[in-house]
Backbone as CSV, one residue per row, in Angstrom:
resi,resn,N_x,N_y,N_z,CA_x,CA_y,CA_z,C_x,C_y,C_z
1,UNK,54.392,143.828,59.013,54.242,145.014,58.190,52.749,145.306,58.077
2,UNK,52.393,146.679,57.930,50.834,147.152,58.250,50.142,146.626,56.890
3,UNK,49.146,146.274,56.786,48.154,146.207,55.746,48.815,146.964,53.972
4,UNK,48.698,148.505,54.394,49.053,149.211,53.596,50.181,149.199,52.696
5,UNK,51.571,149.284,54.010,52.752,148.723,53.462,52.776,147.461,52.757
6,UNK,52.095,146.649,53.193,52.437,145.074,52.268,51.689,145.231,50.589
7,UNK,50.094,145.907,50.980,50.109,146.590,49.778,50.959,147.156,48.675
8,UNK,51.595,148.258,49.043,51.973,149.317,48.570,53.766,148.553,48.211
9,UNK,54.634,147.820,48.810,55.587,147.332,48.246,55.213,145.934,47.873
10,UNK,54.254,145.017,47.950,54.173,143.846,47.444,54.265,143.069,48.497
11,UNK,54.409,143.202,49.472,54.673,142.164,50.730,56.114,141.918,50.230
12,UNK,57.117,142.073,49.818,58.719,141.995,49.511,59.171,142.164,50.312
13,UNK,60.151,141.837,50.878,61.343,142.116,52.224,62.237,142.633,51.362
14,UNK,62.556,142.886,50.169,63.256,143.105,49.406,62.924,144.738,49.300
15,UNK,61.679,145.182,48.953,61.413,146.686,48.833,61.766,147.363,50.331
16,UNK,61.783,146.684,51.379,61.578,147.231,52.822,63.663,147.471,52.470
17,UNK,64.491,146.557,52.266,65.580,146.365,52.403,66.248,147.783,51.822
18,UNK,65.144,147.901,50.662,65.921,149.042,49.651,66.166,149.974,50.091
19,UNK,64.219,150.527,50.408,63.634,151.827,51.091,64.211,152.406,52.605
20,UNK,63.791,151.682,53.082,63.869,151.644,54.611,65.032,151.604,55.094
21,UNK,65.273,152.912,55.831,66.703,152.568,57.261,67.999,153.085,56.189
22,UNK,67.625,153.075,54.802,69.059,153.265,54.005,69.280,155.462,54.187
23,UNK,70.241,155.190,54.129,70.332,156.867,54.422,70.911,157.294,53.110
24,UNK,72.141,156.448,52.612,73.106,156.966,51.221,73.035,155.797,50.398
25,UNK,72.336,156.543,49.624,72.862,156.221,47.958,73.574,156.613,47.253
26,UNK,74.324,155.376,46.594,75.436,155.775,45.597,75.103,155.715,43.794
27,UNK,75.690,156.808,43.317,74.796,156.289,42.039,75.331,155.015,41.026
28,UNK,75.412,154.081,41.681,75.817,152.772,40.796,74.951,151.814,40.817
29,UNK,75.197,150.740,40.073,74.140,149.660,40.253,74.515,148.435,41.137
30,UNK,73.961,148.397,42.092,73.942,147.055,42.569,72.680,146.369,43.168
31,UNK,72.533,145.173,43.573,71.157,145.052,44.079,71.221,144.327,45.408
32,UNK,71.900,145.090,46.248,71.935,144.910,47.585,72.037,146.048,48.818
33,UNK,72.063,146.132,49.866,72.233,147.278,51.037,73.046,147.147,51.633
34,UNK,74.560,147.632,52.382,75.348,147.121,52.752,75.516,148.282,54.223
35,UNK,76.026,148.196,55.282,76.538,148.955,56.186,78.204,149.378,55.914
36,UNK,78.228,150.475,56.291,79.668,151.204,56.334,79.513,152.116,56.783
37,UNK,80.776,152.878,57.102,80.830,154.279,57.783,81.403,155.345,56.501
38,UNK,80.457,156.649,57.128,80.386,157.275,56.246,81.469,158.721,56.411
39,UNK,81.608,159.430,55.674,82.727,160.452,55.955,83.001,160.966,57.170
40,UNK,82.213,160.811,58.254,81.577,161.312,59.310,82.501,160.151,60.592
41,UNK,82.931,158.720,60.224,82.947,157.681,60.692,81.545,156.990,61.566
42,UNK,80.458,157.755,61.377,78.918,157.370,61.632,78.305,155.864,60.332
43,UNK,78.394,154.702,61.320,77.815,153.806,60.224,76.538,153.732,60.044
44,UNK,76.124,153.675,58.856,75.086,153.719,58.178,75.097,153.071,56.723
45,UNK,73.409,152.886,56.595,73.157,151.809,55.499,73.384,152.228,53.836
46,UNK,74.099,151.503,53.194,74.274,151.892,51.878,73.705,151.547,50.943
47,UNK,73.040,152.166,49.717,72.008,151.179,48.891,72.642,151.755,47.424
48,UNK,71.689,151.595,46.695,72.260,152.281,45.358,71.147,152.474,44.526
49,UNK,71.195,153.999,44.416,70.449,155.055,43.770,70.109,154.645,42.226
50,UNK,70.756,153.514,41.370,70.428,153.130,40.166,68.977,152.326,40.670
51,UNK,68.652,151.101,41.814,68.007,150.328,42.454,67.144,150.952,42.782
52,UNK,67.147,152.098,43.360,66.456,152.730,43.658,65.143,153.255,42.597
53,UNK,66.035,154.085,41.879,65.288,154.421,40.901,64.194,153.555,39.912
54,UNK,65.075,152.312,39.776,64.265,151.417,38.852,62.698,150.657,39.935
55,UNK,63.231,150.888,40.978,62.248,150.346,42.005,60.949,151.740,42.430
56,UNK,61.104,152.661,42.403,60.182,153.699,42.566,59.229,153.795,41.172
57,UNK,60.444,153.890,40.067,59.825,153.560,38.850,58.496,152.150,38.497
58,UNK,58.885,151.739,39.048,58.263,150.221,39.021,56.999,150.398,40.163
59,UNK,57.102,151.178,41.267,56.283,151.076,42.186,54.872,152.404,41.713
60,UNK,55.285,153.583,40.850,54.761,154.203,39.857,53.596,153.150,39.578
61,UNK,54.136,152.258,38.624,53.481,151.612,37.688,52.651,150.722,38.660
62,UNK,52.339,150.244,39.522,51.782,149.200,39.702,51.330,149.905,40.869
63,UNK,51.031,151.224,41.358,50.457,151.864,41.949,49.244,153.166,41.239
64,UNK,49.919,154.135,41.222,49.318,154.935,40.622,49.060,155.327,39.407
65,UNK,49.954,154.456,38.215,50.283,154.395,36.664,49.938,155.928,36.237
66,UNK,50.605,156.604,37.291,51.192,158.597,36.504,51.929,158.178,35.878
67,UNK,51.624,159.448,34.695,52.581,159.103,33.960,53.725,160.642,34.183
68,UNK,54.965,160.552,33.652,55.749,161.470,33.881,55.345,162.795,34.264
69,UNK,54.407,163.290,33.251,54.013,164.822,33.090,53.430,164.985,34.646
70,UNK,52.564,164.106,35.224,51.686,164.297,36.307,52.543,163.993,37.155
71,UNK,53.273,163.202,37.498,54.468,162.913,38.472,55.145,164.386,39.075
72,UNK,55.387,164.690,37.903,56.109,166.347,37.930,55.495,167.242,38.837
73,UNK,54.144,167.239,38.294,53.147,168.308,38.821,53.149,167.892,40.529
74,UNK,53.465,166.694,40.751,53.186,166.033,42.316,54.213,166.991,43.186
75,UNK,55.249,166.791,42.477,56.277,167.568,43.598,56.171,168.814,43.775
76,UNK,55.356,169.566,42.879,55.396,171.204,43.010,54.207,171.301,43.606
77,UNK,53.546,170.786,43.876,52.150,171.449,44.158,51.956,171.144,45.739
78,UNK,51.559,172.592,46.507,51.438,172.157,48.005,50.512,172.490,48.498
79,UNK,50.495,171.253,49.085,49.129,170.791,49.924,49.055,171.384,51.621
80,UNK,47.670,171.813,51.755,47.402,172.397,53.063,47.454,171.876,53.825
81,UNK,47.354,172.067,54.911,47.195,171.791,56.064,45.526,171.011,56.336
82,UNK,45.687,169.603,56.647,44.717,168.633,56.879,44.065,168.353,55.632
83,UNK,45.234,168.209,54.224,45.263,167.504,52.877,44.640,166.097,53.263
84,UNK,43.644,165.400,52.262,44.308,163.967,52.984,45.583,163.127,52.332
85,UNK,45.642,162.444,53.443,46.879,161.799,53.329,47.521,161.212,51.965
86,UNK,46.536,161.048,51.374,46.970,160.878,50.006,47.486,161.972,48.965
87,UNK,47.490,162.893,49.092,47.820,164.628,48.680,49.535,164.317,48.979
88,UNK,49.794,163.908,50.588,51.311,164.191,50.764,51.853,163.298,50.238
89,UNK,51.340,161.981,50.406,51.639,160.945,49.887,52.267,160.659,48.456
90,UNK,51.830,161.469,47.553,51.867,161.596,46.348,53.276,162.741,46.382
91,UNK,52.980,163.552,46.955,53.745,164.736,47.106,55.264,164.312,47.633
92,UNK,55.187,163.488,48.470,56.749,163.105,49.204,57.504,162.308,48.245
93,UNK,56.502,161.396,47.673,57.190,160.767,46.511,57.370,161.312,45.441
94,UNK,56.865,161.800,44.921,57.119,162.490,43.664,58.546,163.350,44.077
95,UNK,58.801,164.118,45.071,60.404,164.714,45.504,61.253,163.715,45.743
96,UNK,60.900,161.837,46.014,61.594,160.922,46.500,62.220,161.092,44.681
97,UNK,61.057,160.760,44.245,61.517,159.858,42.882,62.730,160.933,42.341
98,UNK,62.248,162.481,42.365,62.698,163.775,41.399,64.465,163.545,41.879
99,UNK,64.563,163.321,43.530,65.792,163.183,43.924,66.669,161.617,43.202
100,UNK,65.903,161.045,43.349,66.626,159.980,42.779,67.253,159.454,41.119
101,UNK,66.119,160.568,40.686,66.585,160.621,39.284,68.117,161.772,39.168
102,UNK,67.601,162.307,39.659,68.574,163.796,39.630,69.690,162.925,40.180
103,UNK,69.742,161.824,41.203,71.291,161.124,41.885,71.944,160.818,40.627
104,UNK,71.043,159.475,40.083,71.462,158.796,38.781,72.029,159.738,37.784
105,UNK,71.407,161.206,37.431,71.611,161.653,35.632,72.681,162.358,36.351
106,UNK,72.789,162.914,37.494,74.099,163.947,37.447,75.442,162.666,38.436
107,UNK,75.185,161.822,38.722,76.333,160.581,39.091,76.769,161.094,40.862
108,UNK,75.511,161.258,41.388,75.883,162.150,42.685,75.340,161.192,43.861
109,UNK,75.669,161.214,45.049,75.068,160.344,46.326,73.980,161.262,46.457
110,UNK,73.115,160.103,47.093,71.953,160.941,47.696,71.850,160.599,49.329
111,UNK,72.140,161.888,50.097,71.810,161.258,51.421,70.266,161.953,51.895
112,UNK,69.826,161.058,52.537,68.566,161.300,53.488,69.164,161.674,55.177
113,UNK,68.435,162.591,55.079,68.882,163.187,56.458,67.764,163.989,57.238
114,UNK,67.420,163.403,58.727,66.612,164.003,59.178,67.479,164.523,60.623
């Protein structure tokens, strides 16, 4: 894992497990990632959007310690073209976190889809 990444999740195999490669979240709690197939019969990784949340939350704090109000402002505000990287950075997460809260309060999956 790059410099940055081990930074930025703690060197954890555990944050990589959460984040990474998972496509759907469900909004329940568990604290594991599991494979299954999805409505589609396409398998893919399953995590859970409660885990999630408490883990972005947590990565907040021991990163950038925004607090809510400024978090907010992250996702609305857009950055130009040759921002530095820290502009999007802030920006992708702040829509990571906004989605993941929004999974949890309204009891909804969240899929990532590119």
């Amino acid at each position: 894992m790059p410099y940055s990444n081990r930074r930025f999740f703690g060197g954890s195999h555990i944050w990589r497990k959460r984040i990474y490669d998972v496509e759907l979240w469900r909004p329940c709690s568990f604290e594991f990632v599991f494979k299954a197939e999805d409505v589609g019969g396409n398998l893919v990784l399953i995590g859970s959007s409660v885990a999630l949340l408490r883990q972005l939350e947590d990565l907040t704090r021991r990163t950038w310690h925004a607090r809510p109000d400024v978090l907010a402002t992250w996702a609305f505000n857009n950055f130009e073209h040759g921002a530095p990287l820290e502009n999007g950075a802030r920006f992708a997460f702040a829509l990571f976190l906004q989605l993941a809260r929004h999974s949890v309060e309204e009891k909804l999956p969240m899929r990532l889809d590119w």
